[in-house]
C-alpha positions in Angstrom: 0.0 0.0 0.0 1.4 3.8 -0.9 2.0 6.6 1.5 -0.9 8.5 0.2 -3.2 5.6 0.7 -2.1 4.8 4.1 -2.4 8.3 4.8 -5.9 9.0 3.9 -7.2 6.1 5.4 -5.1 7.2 8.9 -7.2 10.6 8.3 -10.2 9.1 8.1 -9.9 6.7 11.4 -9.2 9.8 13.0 -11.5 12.5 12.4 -14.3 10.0 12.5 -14.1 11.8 15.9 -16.2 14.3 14.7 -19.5 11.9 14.5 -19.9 12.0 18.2 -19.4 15.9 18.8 -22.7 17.2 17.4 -24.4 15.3 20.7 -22.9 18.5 22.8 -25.5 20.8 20.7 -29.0 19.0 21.9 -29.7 22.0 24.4 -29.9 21.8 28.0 -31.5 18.6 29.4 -33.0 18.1 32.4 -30.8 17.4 35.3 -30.9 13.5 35.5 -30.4 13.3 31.7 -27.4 15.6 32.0 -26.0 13.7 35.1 -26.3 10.7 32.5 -24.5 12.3 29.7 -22.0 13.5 31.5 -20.9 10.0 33.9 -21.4 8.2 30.5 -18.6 10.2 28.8 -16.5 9.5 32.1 -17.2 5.8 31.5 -15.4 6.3 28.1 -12.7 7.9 29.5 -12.3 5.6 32.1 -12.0 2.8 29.7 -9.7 4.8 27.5 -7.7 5.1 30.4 -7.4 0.9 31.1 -7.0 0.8 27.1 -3.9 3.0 27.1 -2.4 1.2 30.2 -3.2 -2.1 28.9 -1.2 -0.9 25.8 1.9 1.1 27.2 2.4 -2.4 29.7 2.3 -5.0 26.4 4.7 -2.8 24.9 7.2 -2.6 27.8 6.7 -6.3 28.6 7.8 -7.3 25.3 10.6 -4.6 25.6 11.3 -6.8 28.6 11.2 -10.4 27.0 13.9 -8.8 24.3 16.6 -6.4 26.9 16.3 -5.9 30.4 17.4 -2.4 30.4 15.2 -1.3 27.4 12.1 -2.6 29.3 12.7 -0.8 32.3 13.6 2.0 30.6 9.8 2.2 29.3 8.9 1.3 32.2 10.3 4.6 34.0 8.9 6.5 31.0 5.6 5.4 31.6 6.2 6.4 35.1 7.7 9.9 33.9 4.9 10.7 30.8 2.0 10.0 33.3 3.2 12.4 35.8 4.0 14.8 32.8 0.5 14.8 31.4 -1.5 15.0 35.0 0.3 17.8 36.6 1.1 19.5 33.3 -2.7 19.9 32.8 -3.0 21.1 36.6 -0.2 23.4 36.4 -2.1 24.8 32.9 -5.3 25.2 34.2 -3.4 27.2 37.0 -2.0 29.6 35.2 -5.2 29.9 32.9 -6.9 30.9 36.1 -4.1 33.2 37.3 -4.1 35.2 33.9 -8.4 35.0 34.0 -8.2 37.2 37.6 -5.3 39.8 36.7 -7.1 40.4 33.3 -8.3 43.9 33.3 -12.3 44.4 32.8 -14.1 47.4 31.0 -13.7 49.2 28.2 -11.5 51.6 29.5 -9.1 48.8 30.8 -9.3 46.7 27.7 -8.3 49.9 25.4 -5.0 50.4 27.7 -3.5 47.3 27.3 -0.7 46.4 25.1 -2.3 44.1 23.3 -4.8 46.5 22.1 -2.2 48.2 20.1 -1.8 45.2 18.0 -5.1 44.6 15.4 -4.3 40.8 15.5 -4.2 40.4 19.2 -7.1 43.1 19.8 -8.9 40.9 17.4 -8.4 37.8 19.2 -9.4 39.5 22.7 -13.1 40.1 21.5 -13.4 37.0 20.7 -15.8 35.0 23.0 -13.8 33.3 25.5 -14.0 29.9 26.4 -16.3 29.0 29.1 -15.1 26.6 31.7 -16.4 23.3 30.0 -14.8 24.3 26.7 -11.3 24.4 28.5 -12.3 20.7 30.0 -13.2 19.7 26.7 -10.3 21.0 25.5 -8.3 19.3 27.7 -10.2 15.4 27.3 -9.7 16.5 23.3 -5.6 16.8 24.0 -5.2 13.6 25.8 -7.2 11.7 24.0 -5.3 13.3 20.8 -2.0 11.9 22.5 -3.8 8.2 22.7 -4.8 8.5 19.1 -1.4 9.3 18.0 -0.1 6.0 19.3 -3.0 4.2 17.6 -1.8 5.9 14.1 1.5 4.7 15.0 0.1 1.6 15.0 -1.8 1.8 11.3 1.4 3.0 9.7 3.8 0.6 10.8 1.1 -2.2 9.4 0.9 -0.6 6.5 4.7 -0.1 6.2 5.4 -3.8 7.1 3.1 -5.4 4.9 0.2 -6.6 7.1 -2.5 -5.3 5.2 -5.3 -7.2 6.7 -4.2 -5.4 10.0 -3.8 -2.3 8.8 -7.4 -2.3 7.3 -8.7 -3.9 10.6 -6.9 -1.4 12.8 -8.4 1.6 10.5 -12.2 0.5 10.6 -11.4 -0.7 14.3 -10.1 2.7 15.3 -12.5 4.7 13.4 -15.5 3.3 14.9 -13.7 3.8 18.5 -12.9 7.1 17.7 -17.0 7.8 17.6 -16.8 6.7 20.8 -14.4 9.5 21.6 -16.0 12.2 20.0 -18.9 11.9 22.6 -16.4 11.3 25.5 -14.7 15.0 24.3 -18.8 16.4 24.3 -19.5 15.5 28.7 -18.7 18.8 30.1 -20.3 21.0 27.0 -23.4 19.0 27.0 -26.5 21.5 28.0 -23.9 24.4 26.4 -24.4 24.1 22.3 -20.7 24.7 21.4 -20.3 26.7 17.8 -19.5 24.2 15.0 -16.5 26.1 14.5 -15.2 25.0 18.3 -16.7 21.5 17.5 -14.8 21.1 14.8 -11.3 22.3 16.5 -12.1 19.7 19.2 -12.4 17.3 16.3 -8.6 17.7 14.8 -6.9 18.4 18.0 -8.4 14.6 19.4 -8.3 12.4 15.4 -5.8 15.0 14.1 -2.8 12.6 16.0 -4.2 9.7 14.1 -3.4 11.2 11.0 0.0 12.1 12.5 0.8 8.9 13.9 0.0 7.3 10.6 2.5 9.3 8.7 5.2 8.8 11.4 4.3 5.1 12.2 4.7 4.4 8.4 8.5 5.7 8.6 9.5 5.0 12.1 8.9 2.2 14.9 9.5 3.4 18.0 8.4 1.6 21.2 9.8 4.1 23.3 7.9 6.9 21.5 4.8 4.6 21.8 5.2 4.5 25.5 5.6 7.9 25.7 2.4 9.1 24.0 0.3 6.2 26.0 1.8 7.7 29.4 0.8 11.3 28.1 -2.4 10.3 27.2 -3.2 8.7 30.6 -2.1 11.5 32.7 -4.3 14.0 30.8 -7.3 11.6 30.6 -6.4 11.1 35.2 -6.8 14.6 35.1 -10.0 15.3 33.1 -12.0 12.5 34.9 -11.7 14.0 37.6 -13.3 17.3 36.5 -15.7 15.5 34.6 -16.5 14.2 38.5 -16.3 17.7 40.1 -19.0 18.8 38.0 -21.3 15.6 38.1 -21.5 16.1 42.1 -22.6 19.5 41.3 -25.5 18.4 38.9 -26.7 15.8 41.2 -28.8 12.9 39.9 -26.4 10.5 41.8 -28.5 6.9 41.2 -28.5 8.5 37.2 -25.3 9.2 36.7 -23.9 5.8 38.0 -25.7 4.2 35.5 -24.5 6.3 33.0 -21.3 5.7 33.7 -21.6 2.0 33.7 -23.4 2.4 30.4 -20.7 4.7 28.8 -17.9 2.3 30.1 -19.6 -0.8 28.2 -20.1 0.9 25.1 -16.5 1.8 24.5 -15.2 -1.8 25.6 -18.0 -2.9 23.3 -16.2 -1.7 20.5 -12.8 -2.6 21.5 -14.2 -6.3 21.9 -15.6 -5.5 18.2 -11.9 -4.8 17.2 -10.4 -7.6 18.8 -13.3 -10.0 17.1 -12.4 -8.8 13.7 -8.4 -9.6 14.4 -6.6 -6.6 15.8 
């Protein structure tokens, strides 16, 4: 198979993202259904989570079966990337918040600054900023953007090694789980109706990576980059579930959201088990 054929089809696992994001536009439910939307996408991410740890520790265990050293090395990079992608988010959202309360209000205030000076950056200022549930979003779309690039890895080198049947198992497999994905990214939005435009940067910053990792993965194989991305991925995804919690407490619906959970949780292993059915 060509570069540009392996390529398109990595593009297309990944931004089949973008079926599950229009869900965030239904309006604002009621408060049980809301509870339930928003515990079922942390029942995706949950299994995401287990899916990118299951992954990172088959990779360093056959690092292990081969060197000693190499293993372990992965091993302490799995350690390294999770810390990296839990407390990087933290320390982010930190200094988001920091910059939110020194920001100056009015018009008065707004026309001093610096910034204002500049027609580019005075543009970007009256833009509408993102609400608290778009930055969460934002933040499930990275992490789960660093898990997809490890999965494009994964199509490429197939595709560069011959196994074809994978490769076209792994791209239908992915795609399909990606769906799953888009509505994981949509839990903190939902009752919110995002723009399009917002829907659709969510969209290439979570499948984007695919696309990425395809290219790369067709080149390269790296199990230490592999490891790396997995670990990332997990510590961001640590770090949004636990938002994603903050705000279900705060809706309520407690007997509601459990089962969404549980429901969200089974649909995404339900189409990993499809995947592994088919052969991947």
């Amino acid at each position: 198979m060509t570069f540009a054929q392996t390529a398109g089809l990595g593009a297309l696992a990944g931004l089949t993202i973008l079926l599950g994001l229009p869900v965030a536009r239904i309006g604002r439910p009621r408060p049980s259904r809301m509870a339930f939307l928003t515990s079922a996408s942390v029942g995706v991410l949950l299994f995401i989570f287990y899916d990118v740890i299951k992954g990172a520790s088959e990779t360093i265990e056959t690092q292990l079966s081969t060197s000693r050293a190499a293993g372990i090395g992965d091993g302490l990079l799995l350690a390294a990337g999770l810390g990296a992608g839990l407390m990087g988010l933290v320390g982010f959202e930190r200094l988001m918040r920091r910059r939110r309360t020194r920001m100056p209000s009015g018009p008065g205030a707004l026309a001093a600054t610096a910034l204002d000076r500049h027609p580019a950056a005075a543009g970007a200022l009256r833009r509408q900023p993102l609400s608290a549930a778009q930055r969460v979003a934002m933040f499930i779309a990275v992490g789960i953007g660093l898990h997809n690039f490890s999965e494009g890895l994964a199509i490429g080198q197939s595709a560069a090694s011959g196994a074809y049947r994978l490769f076209l198992v792994l791209v239908i497999g992915f795609g399909l789980h990606n769906v799953t994905e888009g509505f994981g990214i949509t839990g903190p939005m939902i009752g919110e109706r995002p723009s399009w435009r917002f829907l659709a940067l969510l969209g290439i910053v979570g499948g984007g990576p695919t696309f990425a990792g395809t290219l790369i993965g067709y080149q390269v194989s790296s199990a230490p980059v592999s490891v790396l991305f997995l670990a990332l991925a997990a510590g961001a995804i640590l770090y949004v579930v636990g938002e994603l919690q903050h705000a279900g407490r705060k809706i309520g619906a407690h007997d509601v959201g459990m089962l969404g959970l549980l429901v969200g949780f089974l649909v995404a292993y339900g189409t990993d088990v499809l995947l592994s059915v088919a052969g991947a």
